[in-house]
N, C-alpha and C positions, 0 to 999 in steps of 0.2 A: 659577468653575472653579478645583480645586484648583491649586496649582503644581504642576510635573513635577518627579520627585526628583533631585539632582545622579547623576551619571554613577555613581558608587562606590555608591550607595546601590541601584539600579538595577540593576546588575552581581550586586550582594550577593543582590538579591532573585530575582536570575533563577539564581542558584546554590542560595539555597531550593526553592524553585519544581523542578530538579531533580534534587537528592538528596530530596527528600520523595518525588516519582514516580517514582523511578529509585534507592531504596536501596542498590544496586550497583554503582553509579557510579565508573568508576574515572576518577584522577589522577594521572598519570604525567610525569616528566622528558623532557628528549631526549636520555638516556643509551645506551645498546647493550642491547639485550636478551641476558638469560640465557635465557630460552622463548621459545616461542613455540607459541601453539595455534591451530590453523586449523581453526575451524567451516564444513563444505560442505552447504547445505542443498539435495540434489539436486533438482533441477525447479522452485525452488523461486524464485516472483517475487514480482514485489512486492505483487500482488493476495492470493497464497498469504497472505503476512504481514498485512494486511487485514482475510481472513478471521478469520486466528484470533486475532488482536486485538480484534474487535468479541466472538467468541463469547466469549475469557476475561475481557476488561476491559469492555465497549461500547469505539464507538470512538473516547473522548476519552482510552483507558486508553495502555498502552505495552506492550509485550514485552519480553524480557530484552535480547534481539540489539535493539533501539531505545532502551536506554538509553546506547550505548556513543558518546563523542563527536563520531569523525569518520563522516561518511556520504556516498556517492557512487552512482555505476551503472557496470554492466560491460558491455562489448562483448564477446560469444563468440562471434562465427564461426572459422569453422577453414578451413587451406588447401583450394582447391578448389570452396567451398560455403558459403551463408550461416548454414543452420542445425547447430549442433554436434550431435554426441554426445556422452556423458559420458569417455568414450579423449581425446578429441580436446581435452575442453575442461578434463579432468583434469592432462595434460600440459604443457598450455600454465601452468599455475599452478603446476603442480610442476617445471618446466623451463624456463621461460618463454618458451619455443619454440613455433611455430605448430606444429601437422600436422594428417595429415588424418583421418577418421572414421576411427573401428576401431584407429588404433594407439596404444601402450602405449610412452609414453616413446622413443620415436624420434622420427626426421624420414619421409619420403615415400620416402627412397631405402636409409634402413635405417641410418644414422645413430644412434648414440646419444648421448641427454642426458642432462647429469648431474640429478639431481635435486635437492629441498631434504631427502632426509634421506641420502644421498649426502656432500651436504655437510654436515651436523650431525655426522654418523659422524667425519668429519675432523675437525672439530672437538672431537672429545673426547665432546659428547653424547648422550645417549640419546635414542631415537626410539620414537614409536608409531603405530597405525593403529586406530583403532575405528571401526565400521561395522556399520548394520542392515540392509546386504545382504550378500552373499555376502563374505568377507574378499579374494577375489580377482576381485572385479565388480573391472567398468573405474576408478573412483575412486579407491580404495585404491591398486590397480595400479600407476595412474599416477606413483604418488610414492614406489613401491619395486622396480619390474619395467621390462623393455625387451624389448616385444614385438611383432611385426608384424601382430597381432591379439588384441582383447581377450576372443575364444572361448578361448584358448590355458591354460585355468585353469590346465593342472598345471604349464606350462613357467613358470606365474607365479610356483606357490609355489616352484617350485623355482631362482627369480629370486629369492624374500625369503630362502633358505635358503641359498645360495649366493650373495649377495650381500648387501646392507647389513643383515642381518639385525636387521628390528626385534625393538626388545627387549621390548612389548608387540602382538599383533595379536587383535581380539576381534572377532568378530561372526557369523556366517553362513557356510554353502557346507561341508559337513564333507565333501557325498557326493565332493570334488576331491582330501581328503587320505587316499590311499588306505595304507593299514597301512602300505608302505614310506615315505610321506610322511613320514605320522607317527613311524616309527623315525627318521629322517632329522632330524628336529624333537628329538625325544629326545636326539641324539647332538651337536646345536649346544646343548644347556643350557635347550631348553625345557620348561615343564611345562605339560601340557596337560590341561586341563576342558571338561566339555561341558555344563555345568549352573549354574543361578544360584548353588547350594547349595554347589559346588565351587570356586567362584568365589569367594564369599561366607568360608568357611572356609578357603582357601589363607593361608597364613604366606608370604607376600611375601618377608619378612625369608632366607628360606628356595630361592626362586627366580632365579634369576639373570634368567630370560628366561617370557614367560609367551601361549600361544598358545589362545585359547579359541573352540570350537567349538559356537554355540549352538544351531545349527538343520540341516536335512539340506541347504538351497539357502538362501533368503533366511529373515531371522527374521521373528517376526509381525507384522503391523500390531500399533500399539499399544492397538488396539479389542477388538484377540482375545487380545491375549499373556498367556500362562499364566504358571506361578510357575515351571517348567524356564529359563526366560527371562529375562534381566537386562533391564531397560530401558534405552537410550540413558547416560540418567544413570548410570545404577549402574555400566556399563560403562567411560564415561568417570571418575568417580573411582578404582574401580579400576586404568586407566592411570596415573592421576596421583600415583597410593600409590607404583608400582613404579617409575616415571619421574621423580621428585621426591628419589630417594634416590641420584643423581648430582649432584657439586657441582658439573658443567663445566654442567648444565642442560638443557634436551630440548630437542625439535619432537614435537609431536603432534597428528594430522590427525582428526578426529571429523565423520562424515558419519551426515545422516540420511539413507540412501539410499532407504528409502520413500518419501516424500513425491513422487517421482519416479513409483513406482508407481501411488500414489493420483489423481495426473494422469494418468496414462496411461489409468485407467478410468474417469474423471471422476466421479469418489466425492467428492467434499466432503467428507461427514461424516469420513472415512477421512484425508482430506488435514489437515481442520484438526487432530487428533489427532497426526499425524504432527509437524506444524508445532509441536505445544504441547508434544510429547515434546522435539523437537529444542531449541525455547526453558528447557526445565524444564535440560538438560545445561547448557545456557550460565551460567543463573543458579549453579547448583550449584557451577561453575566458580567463578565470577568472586564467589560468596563465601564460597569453602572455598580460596582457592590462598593465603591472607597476602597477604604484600607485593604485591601486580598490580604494583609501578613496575617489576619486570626483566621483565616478560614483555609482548609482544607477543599484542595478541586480533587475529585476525582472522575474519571473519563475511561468507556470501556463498554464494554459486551456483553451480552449473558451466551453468546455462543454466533456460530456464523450459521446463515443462513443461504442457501440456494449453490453452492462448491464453485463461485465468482472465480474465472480465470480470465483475466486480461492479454488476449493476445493480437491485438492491433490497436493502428493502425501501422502495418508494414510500409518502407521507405520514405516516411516524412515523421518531423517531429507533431503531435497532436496538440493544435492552440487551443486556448482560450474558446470556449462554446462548443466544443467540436467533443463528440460521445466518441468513448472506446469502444473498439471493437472485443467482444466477450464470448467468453462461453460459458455453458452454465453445467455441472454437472447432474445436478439434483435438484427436484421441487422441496424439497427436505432440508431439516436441518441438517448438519456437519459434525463433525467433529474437530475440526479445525480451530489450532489456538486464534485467539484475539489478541487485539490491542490491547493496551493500557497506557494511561498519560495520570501525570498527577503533578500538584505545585502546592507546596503550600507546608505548613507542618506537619512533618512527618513523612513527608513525599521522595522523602533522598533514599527510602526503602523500599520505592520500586524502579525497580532493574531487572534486565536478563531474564530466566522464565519463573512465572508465578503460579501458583492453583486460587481458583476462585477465591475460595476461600477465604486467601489472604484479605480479600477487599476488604470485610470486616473486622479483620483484625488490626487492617490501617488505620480505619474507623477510628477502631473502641481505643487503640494506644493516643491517635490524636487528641482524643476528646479527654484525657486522662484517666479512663477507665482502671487501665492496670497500663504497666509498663513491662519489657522487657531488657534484658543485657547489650548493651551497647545500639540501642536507638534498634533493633529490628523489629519489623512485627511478629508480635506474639503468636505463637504458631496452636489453630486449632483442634484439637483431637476429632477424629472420624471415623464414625461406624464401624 
């Protein structure tokens, strides 16, 4: 039997081993982040990643969001109730405050929190929100609006618009901005497109704030999506052109909010699609931004969607294209912990099991908000 190799040798090999399967591999300091971009993979558990791991790679491959070094699981219940909604479990990551289903940046008694681009506005940077649901679905919401319900669309935009005004918002839901919205949008310095084409040809250099509007309620699954339609991706570098040309630095929230969808009707084919669009933004990401050491990745869930159990295919290994066999327990959300992946500063604090929560408190320690005792995130108080 060969010898074993000394420790340095071993280390070295196991650092091959994952920059060859993980190209994108970032390495980062324990310096303070200048960014920070927060991937939400709505409904989105860990069988969901499973699947579309086996369909794109088999399943000895990796996804983008699984190359990234720290990884853990999240706990989402919310005040009240074990199984969240997306209000409820949006909130708690962008405020890091419990509450209860349906609201939007408050507490239970009407309370508001601050959020994490609340605080980036204070700090000098620019913020965004990209989304292939509605711009003002519960998600997005949560981490720009304060409302006692997240049916409330127009009081929403009229939360982003009179309030922290993001300076990128792209995705879905036009039928909410009604002509006065949009004037209203117009008169804070946004420019606003409704088209990939529009999108595509905007001189950035030229917009100070940039609100796009791709679809009439939610945008397409990525099965169906036309060329009217930017992908996931395309939407998120766009953000990243317009939010990159601040030298105090951003937050920027990127949700694939279908994937949510596609659990809810127990579509697979539809889900892994979803799953592989939202994977395709991350890589895009993480190897078009330069330098990754100032910026904080963070990658994760607001909860699972549809009780995804993977039980085939029996007697062969499943390649490359080839759909798992599943079961699905519920049209429903779950209560089932999620993922979490993180790289970057401040990222060596997730581990083992988390509460939503923490998300924002990874945030707010990265960006130098406040700090806590020996590098951990600051732990938030709850209802």
């Amino acid at each position: 039997m060969p010898a074993a190799p000394p420790p340095f040798k071993r280390a070295l090999s196991t650092f091959f081993i994952l920059f060859i399967s993980c190209p994108n591999v970032l390495f980062a300091d324990d310096s303070k982040a200048k960014n920070v971009i927060l991937f939400i993979g709505d409904g989105m558990g860990q069988a969901h990643v499973l699947a579309a791991r086996v369909f794109a790679h088999g399943p000895a491959g990796r996804l983008n969001m699984e190359c990234l070094e720290h990884f853990g699981y999240v706990t989402t219940y919310p005040n009240g109730s074990f199984v969240t909604d997306s209000a409820a479990a949006g909130t708690a990551m962008a405020t890091g405050h419990k509450t209860s289903n349906n609201i939007i940046g408050r507490g239970r008694y009407g309370q508001e929190y601050k959020n994490v681009l609340e605080l980036a506005r204070e700090m000098g940077k620019a913020t965004g929100l990209v989304t292939t649901t509605e711009v003002t679905h519960a998600t997005p919401a949560a981490f720009a609006a304060h409302e006692a319900h997240r049916a409330e669309a127009k009081a929403i935009a009229l939360d982003y618009l009179d309030g922290v005004q993001p300076d990128v918002i792209l995705g879905g839901g036009a039928w909410v901005w009604t002509p006065d919205l949009l004037e209203e949008a117009r008169k804070r310095d946004y420019t606003i497109v409704f088209t990939k084409k529009e999108m595509d040809t905007l001189d950035s250099t030229k917009s100070k704030r940039l609100l796009g509007l791709f679809a009439h309620s939610h945008m397409a699954f990525a099965t169906e999506q036309g060329r009217e339609e930017p992908s996931l991706k395309e939407m998120t570098l766009k953000a990243l052109e317009i939010l990159r040309r601040d030298p105090d630095g951003f937050f920027l929230m990127v949700e694939g909010g279908r994937i949510d969808n596609a659990g809810h009707n127990n579509d697979l084919r539809r889900l892994i699609h979803e799953v592989l669009g939202f994977d395709e933004a991350i890589g895009a990401v993480m190897a078009g931004l330069g330098d990754p050491n100032d910026t904080l990745f963070i990658i994760t869930a607001d909860h699972e969607t549809g009780g995804l159990a993977i039980v085939g295919p029996g007697g062969h290994l499943p390649g490359k294209g080839e759909m798992v066999e599943v079961r699905w327990a519920t049209k429903r959300h779950t209560a089932a912990d999620v993922p979490i992946w993180a790289q970057g500063p401040g990222a060596e604090a997730v581990r083992g099991k988390m509460d939503n929560t923490v998300v924002f408190s990874l945030i707010k320690e990265a960006l130098g908000v406040a700090s806590a005792p020996g590098g951990l995130p600051i732990k938030i108080g709850r209802e």
